[in-house]
MARFISE-787343 format. One record per residue: x negated, y, z of N, C-alpha, C, O, CB in turn; residue number from 1; residue in one letter. Coordinates in Angstrom, 2 decimals, decimal comma. Glycine has a CB too. Layout:
% MARFISE-787343
<dogu n_u="X" n_v="Y" n_w="Z" ca_u="X" ca_v="Y" ca_w="Z" c_u="X" c_v="Y" c_w="Z" o_u="X" o_v="Y" o_w="Z" cb_u="X" cb_v="Y" cb_w="Z" n="NUM" res="A"/>
...
% end
This chain:
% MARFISE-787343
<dogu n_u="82,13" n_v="7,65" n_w="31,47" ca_u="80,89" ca_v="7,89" ca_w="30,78" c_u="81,11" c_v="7,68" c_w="29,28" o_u="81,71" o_v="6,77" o_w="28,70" cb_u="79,77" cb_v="6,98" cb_w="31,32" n="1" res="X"/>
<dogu n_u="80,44" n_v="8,81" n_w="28,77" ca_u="80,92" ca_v="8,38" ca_w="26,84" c_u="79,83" c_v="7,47" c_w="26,06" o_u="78,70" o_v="7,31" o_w="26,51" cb_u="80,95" cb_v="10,07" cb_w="25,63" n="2" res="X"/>
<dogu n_u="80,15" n_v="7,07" n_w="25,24" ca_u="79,44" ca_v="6,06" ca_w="24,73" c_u="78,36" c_v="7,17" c_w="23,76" o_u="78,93" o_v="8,18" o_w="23,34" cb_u="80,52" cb_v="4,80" cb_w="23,87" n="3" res="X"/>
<dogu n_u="77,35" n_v="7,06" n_w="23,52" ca_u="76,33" ca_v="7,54" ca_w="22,83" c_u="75,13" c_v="6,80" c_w="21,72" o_u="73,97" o_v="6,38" o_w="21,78" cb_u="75,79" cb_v="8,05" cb_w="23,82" n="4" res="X"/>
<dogu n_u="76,03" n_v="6,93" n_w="20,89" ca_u="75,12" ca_v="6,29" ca_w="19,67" c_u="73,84" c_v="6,39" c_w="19,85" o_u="73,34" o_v="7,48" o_w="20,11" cb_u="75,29" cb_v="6,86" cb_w="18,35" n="5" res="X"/>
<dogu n_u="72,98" n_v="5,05" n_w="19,70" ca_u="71,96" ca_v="5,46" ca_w="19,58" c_u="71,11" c_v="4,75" c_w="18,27" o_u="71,00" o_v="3,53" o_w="18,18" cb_u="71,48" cb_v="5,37" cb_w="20,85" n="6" res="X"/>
<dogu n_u="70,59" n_v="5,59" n_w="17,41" ca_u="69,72" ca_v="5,66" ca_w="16,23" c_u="68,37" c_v="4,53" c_w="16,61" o_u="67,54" o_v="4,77" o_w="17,49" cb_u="69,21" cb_v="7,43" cb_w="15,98" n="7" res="X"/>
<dogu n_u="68,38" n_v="3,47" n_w="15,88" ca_u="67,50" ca_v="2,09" ca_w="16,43" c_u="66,14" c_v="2,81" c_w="15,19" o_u="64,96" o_v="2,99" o_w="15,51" cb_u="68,50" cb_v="-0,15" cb_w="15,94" n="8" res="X"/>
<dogu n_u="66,76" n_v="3,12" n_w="13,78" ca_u="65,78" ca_v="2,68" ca_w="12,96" c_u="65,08" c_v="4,51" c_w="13,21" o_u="65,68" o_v="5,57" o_w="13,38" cb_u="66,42" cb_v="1,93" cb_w="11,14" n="9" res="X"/>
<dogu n_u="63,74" n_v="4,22" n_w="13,15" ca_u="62,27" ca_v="5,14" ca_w="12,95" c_u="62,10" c_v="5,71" c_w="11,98" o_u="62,02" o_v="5,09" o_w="10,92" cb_u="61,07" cb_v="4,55" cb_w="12,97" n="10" res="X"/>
<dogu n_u="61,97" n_v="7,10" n_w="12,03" ca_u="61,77" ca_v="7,50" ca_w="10,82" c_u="59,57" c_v="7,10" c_w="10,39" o_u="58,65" o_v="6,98" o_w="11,19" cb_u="62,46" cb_v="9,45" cb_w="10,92" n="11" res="X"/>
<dogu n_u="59,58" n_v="7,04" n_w="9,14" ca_u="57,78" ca_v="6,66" ca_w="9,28" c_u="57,40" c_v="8,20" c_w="8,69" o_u="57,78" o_v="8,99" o_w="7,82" cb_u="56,96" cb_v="4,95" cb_w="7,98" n="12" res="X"/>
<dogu n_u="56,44" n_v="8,10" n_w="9,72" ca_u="55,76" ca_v="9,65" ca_w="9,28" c_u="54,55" c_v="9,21" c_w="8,03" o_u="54,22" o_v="10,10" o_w="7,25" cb_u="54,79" cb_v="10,59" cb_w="10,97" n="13" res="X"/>
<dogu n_u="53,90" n_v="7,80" n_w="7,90" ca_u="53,01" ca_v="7,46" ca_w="6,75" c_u="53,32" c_v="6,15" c_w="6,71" o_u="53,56" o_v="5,40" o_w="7,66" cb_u="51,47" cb_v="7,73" cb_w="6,87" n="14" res="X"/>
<dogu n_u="53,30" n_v="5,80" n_w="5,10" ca_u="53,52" ca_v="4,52" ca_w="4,81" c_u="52,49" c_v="4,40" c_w="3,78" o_u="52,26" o_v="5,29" o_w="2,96" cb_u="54,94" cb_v="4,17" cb_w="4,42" n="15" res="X"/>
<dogu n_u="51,80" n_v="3,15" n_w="3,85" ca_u="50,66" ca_v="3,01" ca_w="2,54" c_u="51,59" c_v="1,74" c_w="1,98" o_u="52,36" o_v="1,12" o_w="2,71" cb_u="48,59" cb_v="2,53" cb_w="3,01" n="16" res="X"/>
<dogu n_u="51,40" n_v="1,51" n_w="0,78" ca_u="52,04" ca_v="0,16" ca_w="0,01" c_u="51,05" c_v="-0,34" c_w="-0,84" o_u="50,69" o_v="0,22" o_w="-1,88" cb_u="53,39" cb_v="0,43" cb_w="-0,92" n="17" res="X"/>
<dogu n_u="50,53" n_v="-1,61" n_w="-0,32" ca_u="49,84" ca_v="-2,33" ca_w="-1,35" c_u="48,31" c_v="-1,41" c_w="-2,11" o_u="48,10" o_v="-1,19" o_w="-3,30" cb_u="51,15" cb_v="-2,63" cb_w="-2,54" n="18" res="X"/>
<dogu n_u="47,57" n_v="-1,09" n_w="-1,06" ca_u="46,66" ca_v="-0,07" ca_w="-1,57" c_u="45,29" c_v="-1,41" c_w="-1,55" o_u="44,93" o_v="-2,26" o_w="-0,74" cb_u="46,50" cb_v="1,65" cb_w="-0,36" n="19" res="X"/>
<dogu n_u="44,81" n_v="-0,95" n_w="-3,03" ca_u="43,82" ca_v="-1,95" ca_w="-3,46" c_u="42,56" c_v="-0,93" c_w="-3,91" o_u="42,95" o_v="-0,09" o_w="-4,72" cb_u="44,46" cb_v="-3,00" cb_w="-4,79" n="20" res="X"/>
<dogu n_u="41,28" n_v="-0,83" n_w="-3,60" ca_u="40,41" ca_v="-0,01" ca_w="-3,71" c_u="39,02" c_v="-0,92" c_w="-4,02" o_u="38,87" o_v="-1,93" o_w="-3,32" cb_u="40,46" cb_v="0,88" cb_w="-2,47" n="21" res="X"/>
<dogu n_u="37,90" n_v="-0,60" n_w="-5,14" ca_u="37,39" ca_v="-1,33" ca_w="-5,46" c_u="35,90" c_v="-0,39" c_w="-5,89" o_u="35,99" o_v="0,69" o_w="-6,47" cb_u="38,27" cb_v="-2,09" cb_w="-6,33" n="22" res="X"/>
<dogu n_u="34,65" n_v="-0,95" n_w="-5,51" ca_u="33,51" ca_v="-0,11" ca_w="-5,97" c_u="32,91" c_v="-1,27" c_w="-6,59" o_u="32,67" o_v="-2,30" o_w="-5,96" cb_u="32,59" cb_v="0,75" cb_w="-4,84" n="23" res="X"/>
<dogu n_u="32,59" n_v="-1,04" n_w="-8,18" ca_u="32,29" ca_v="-2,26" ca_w="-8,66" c_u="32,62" c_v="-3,36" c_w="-8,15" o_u="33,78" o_v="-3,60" o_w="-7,82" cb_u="31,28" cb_v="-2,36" cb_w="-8,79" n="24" res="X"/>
<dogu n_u="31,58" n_v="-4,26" n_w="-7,99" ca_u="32,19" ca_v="-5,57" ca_w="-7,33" c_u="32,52" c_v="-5,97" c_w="-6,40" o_u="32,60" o_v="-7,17" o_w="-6,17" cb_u="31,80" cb_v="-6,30" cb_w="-7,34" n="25" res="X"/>
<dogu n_u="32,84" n_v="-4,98" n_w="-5,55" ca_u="32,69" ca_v="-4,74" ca_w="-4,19" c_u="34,93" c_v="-4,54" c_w="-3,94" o_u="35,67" o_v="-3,80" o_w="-4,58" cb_u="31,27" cb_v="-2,90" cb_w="-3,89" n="26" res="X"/>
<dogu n_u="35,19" n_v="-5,21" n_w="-3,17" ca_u="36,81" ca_v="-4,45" ca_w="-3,14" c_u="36,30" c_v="-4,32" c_w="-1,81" o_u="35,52" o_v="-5,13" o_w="-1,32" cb_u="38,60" cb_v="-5,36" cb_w="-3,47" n="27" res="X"/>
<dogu n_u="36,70" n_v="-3,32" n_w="-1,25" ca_u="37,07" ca_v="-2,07" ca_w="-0,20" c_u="38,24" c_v="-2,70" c_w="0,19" o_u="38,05" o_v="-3,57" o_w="1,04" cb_u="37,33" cb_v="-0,38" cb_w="-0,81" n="28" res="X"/>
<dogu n_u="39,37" n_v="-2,56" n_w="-0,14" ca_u="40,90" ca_v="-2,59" ca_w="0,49" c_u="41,59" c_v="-3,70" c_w="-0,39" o_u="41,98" o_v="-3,28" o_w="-1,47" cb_u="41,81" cb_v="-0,98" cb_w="0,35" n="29" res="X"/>
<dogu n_u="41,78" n_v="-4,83" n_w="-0,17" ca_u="42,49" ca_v="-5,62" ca_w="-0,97" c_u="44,34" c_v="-5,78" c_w="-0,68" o_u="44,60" o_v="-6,55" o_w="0,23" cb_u="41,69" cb_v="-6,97" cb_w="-0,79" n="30" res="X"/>
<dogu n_u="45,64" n_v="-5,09" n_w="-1,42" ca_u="46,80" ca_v="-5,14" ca_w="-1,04" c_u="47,15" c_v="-4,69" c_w="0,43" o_u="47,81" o_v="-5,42" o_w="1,17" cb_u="47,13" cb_v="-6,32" cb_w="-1,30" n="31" res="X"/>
<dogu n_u="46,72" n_v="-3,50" n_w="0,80" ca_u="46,94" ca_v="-3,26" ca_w="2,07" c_u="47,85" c_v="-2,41" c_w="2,84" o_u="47,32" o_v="-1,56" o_w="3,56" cb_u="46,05" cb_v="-3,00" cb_w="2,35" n="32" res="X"/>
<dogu n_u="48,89" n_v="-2,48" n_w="2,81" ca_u="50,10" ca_v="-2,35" ca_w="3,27" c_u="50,52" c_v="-1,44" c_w="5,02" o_u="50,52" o_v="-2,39" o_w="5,80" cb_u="50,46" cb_v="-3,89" cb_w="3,19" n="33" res="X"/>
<dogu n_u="50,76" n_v="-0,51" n_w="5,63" ca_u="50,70" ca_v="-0,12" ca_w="6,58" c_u="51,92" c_v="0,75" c_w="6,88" o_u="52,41" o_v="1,25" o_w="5,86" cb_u="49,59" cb_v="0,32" cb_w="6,66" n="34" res="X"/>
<dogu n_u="52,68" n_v="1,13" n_w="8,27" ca_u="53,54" ca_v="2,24" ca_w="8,20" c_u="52,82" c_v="2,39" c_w="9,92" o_u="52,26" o_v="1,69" o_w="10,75" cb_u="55,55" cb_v="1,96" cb_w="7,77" n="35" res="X"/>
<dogu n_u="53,36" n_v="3,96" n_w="9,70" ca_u="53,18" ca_v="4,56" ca_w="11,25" c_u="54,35" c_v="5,33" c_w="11,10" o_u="54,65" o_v="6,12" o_w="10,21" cb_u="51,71" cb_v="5,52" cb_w="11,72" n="36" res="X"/>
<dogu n_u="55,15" n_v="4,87" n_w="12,41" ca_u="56,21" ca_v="5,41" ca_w="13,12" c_u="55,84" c_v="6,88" c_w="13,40" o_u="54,73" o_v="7,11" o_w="13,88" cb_u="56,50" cb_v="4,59" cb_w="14,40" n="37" res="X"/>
<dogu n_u="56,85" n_v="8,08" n_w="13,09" ca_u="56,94" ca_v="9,43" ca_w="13,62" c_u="56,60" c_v="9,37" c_w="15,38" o_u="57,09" o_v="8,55" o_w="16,17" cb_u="58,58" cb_v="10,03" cb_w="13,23" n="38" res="X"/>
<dogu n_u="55,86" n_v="10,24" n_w="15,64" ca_u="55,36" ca_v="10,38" ca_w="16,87" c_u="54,66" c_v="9,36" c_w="17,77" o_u="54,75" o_v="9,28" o_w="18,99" cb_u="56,26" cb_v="10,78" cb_w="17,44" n="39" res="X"/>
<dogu n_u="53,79" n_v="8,43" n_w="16,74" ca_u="53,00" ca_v="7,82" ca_w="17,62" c_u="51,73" c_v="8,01" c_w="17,55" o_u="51,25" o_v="8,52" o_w="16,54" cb_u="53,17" cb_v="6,70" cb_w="17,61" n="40" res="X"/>
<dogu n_u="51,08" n_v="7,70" n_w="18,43" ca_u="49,85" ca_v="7,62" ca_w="17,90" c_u="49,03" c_v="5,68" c_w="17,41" o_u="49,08" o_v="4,53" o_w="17,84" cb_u="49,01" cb_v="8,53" cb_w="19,21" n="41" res="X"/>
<dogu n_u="48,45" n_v="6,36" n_w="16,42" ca_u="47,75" ca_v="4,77" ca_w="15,61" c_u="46,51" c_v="4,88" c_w="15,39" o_u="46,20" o_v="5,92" o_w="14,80" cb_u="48,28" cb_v="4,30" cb_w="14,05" n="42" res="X"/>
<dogu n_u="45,53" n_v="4,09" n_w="15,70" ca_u="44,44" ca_v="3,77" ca_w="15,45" c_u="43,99" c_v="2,57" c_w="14,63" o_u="44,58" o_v="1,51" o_w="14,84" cb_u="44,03" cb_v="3,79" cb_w="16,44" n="43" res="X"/>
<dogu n_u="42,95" n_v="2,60" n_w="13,64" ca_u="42,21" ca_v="1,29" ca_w="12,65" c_u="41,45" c_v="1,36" c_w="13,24" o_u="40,83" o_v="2,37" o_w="13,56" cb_u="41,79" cb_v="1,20" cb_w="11,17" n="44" res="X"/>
<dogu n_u="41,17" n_v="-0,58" n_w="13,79" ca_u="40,07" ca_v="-1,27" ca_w="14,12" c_u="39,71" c_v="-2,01" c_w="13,06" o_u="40,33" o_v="-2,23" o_w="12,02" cb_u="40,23" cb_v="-2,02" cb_w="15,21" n="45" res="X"/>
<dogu n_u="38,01" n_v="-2,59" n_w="13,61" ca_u="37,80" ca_v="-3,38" ca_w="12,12" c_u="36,38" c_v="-3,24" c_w="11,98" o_u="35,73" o_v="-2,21" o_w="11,82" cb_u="38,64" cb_v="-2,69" cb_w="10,68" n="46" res="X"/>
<dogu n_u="35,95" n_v="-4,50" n_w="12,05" ca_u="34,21" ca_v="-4,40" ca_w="11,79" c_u="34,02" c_v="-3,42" c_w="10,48" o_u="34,72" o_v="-2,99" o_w="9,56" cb_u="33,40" cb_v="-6,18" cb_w="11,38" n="47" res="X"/>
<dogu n_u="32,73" n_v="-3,32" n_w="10,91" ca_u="31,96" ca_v="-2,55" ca_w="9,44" c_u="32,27" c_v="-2,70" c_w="8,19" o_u="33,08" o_v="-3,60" o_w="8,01" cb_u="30,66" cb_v="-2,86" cb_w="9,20" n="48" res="X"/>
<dogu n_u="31,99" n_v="-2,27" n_w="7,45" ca_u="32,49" ca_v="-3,01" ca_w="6,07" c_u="34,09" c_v="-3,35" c_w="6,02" o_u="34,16" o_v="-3,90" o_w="4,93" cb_u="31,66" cb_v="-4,52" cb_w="5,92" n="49" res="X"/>
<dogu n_u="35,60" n_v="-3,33" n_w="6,65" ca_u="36,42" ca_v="-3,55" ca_w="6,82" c_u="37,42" c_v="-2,61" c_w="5,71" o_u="38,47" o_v="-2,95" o_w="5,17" cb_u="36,40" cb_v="-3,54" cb_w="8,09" n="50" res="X"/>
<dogu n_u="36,83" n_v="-1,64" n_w="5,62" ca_u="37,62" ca_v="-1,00" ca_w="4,53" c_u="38,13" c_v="0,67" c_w="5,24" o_u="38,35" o_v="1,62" o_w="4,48" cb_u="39,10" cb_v="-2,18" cb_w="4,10" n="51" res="X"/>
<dogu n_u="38,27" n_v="0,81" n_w="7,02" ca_u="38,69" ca_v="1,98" ca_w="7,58" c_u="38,98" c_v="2,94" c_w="6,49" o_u="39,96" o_v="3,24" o_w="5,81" cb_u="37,72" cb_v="2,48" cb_w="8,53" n="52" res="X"/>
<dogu n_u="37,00" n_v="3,53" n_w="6,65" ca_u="36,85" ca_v="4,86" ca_w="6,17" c_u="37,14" c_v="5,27" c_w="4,87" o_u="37,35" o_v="6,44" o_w="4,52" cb_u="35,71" cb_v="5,20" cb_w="6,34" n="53" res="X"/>
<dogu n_u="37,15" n_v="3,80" n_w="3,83" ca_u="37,88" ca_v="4,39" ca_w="2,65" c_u="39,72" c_v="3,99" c_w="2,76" o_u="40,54" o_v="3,99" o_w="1,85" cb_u="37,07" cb_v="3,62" cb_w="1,12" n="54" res="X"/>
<dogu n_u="39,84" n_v="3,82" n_w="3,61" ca_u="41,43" ca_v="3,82" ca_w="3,75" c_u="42,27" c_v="5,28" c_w="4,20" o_u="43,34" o_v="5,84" o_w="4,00" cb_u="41,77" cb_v="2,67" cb_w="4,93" n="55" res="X"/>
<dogu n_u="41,23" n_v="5,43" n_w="4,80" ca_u="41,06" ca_v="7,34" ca_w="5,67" c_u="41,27" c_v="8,27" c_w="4,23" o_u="42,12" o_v="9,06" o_w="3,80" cb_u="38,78" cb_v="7,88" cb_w="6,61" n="56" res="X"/>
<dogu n_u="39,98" n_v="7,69" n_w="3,75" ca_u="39,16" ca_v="8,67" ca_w="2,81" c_u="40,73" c_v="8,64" c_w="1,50" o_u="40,94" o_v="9,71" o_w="0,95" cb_u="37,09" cb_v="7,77" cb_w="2,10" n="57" res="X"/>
<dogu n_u="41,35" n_v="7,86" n_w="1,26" ca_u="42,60" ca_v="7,59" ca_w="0,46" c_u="43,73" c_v="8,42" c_w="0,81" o_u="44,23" o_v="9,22" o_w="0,03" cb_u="43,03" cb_v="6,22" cb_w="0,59" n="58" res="X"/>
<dogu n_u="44,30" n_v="8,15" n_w="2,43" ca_u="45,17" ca_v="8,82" ca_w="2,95" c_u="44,79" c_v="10,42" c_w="2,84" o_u="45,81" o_v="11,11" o_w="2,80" cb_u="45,36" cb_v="8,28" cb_w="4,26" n="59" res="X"/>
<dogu n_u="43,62" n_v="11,14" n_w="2,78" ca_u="43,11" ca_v="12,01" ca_w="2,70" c_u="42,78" c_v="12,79" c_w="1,36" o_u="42,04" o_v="13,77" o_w="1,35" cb_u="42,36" cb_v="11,70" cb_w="3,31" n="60" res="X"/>
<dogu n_u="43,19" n_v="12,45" n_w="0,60" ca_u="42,94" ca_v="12,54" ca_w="-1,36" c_u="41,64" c_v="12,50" c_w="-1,24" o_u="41,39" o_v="13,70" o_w="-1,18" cb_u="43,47" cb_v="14,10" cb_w="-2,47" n="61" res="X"/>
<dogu n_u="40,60" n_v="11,94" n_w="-1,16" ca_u="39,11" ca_v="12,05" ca_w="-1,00" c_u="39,00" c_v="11,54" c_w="-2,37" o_u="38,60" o_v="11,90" o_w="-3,48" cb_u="38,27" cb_v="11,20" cb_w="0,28" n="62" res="X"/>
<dogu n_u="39,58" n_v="10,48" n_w="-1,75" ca_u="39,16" ca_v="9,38" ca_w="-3,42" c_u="40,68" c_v="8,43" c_w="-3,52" o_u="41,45" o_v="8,08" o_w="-2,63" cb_u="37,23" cb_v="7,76" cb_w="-3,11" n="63" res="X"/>
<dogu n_u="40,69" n_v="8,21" n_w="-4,99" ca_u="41,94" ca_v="7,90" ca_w="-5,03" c_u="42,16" c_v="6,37" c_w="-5,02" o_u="41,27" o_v="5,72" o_w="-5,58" cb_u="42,50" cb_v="8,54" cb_w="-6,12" n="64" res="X"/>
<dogu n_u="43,45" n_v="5,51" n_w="-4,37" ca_u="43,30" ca_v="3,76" ca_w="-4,32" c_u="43,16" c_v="3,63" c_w="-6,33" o_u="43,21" o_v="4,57" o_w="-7,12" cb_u="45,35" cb_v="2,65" cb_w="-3,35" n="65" res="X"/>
<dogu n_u="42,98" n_v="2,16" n_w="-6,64" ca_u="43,08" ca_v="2,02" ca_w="-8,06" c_u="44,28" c_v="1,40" c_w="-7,94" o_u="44,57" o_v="0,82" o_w="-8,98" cb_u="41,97" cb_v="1,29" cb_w="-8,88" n="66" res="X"/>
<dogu n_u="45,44" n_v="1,25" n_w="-6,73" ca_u="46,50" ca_v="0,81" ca_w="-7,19" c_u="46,98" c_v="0,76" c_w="-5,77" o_u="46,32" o_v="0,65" o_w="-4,74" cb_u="46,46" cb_v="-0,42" cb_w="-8,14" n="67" res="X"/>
<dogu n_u="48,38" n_v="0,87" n_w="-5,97" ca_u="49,42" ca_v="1,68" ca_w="-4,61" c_u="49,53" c_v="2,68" c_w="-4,81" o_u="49,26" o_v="3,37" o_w="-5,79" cb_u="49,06" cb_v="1,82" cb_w="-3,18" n="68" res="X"/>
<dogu n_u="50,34" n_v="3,03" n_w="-3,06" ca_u="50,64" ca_v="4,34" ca_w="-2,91" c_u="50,63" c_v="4,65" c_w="-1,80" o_u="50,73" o_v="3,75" o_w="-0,97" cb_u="51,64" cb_v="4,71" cb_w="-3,36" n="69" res="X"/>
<dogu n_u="50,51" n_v="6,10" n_w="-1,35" ca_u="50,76" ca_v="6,42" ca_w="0,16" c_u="51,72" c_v="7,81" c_w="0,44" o_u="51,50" o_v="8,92" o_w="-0,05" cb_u="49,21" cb_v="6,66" cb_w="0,89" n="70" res="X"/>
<dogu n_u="52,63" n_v="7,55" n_w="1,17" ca_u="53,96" ca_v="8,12" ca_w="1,03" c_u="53,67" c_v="9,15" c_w="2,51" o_u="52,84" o_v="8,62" o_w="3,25" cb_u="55,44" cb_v="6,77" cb_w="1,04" n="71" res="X"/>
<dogu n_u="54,19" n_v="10,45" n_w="3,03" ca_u="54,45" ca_v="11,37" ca_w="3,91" c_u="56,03" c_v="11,52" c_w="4,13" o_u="56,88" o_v="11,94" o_w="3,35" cb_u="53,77" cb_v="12,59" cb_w="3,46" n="72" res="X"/>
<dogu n_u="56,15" n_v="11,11" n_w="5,24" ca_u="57,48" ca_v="11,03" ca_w="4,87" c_u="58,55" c_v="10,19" c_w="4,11" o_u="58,64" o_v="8,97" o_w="4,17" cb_u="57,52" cb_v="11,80" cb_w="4,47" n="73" res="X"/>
<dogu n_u="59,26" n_v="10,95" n_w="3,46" ca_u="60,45" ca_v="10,61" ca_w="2,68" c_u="59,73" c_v="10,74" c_w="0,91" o_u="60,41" o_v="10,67" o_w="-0,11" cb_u="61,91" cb_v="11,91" cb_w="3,13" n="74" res="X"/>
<dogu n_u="58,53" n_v="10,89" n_w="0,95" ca_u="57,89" ca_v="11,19" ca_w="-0,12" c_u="56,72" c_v="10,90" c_w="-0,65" o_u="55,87" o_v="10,78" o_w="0,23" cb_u="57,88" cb_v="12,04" cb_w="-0,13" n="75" res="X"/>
<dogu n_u="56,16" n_v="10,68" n_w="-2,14" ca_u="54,58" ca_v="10,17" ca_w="-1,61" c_u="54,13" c_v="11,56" c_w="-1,54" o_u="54,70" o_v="12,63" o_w="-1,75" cb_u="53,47" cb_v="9,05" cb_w="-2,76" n="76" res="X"/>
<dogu n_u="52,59" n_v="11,11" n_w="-1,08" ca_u="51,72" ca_v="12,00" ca_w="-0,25" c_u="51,56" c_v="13,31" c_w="-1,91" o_u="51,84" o_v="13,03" o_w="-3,07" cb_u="49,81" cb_v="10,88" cb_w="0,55" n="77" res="X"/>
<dogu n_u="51,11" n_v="14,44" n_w="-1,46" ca_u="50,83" ca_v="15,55" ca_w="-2,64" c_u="49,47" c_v="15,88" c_w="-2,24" o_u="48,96" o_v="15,35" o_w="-1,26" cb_u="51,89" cb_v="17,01" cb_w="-2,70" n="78" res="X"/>
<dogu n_u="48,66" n_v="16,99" n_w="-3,18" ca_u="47,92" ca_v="17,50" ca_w="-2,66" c_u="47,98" c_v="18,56" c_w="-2,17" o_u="46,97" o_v="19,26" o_w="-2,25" cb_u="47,30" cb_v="17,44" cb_w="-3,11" n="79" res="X"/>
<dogu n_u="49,12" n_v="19,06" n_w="-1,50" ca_u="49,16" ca_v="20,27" ca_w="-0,74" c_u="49,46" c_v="19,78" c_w="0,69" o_u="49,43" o_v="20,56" o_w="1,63" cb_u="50,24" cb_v="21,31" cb_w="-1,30" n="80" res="X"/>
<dogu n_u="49,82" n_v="18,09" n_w="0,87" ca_u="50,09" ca_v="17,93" ca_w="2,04" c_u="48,63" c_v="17,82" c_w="2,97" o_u="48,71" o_v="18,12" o_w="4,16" cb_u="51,03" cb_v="16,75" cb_w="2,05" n="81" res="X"/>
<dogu n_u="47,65" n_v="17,49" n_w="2,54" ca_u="46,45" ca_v="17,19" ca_w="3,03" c_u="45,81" c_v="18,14" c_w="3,71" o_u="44,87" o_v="17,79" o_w="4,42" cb_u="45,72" cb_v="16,79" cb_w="2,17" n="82" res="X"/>
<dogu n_u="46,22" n_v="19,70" n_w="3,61" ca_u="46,12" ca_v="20,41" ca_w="4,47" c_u="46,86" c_v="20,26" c_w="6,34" o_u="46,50" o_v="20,83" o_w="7,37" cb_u="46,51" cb_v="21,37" cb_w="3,65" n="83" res="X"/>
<dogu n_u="47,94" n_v="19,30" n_w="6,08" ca_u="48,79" ca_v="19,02" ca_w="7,27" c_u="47,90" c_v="17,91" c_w="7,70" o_u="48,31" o_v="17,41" o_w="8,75" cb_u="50,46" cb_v="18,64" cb_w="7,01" n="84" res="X"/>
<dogu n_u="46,90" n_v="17,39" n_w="7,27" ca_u="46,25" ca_v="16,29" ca_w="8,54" c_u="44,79" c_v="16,36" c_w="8,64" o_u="43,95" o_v="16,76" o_w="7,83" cb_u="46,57" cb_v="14,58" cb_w="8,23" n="85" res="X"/>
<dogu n_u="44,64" n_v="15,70" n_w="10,22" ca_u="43,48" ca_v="16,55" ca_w="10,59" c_u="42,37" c_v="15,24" c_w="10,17" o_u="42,54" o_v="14,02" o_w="10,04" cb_u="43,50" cb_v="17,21" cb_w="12,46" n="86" res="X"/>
<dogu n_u="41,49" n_v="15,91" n_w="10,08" ca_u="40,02" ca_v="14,64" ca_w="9,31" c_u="38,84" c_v="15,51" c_w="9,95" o_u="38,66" o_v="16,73" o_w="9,86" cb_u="39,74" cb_v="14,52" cb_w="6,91" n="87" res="X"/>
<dogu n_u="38,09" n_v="14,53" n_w="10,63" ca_u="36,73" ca_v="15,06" ca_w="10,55" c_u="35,98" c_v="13,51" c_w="10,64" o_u="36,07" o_v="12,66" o_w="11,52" cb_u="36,32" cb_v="16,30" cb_w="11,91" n="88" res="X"/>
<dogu n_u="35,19" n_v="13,51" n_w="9,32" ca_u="34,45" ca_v="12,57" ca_w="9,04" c_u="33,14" c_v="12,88" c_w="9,91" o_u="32,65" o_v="13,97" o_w="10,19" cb_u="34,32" cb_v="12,44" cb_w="7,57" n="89" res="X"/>
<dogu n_u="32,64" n_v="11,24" n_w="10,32" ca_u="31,23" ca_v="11,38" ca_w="11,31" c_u="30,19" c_v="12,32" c_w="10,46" o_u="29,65" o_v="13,21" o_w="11,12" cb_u="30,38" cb_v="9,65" cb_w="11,64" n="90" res="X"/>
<dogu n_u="29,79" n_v="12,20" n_w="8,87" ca_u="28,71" ca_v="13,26" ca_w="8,56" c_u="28,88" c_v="14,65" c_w="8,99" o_u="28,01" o_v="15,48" o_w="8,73" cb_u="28,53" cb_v="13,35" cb_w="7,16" n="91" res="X"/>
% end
């Protein structure tokens, strides 16, 4: 039997780094940090007020963090990639 390398490390299909989001006095997302592994599926839990939908609304160019980043890939995110993910907000 031949020996068959096998590849341990994941490629990340999204990585957020340190995303801080703020409405007046209000912070939304304080340093919030995340990766999702290629081909999984991930879900955000999180009472009300937790920050989700503007974390969504970020990954999504809706509205932009006031500090971080969020990467696709091997790259940060563009605005042509946002056509590649699917969003449907509850309104």
């Amino acid at each position: 039997m031949a020996n068959i390398p096998i590849n341990l490390s994941v490629m990340e299909l999204l990585r957020v780094e340190h995303v801080t989001k703020r409405y007046a006095s209000h912070t939304a997302l304080d340093d919030v940090s995340l990766s999702v592994p290629q081909g999984s599926v991930y879900g955000l839990l999180g009472h009300n007020g937790a920050g989700k939908t503007t974390l969504i609304r970020i990954i999504n160019r809706i509205t932009a963090p006031d500090q971080g980043r969020v990467w696709l890939g091997d790259r940060e995110l563009a605005p042509e990639d946002v056509n590649r993910i699917g969003y449907l907000p509850e309104e």
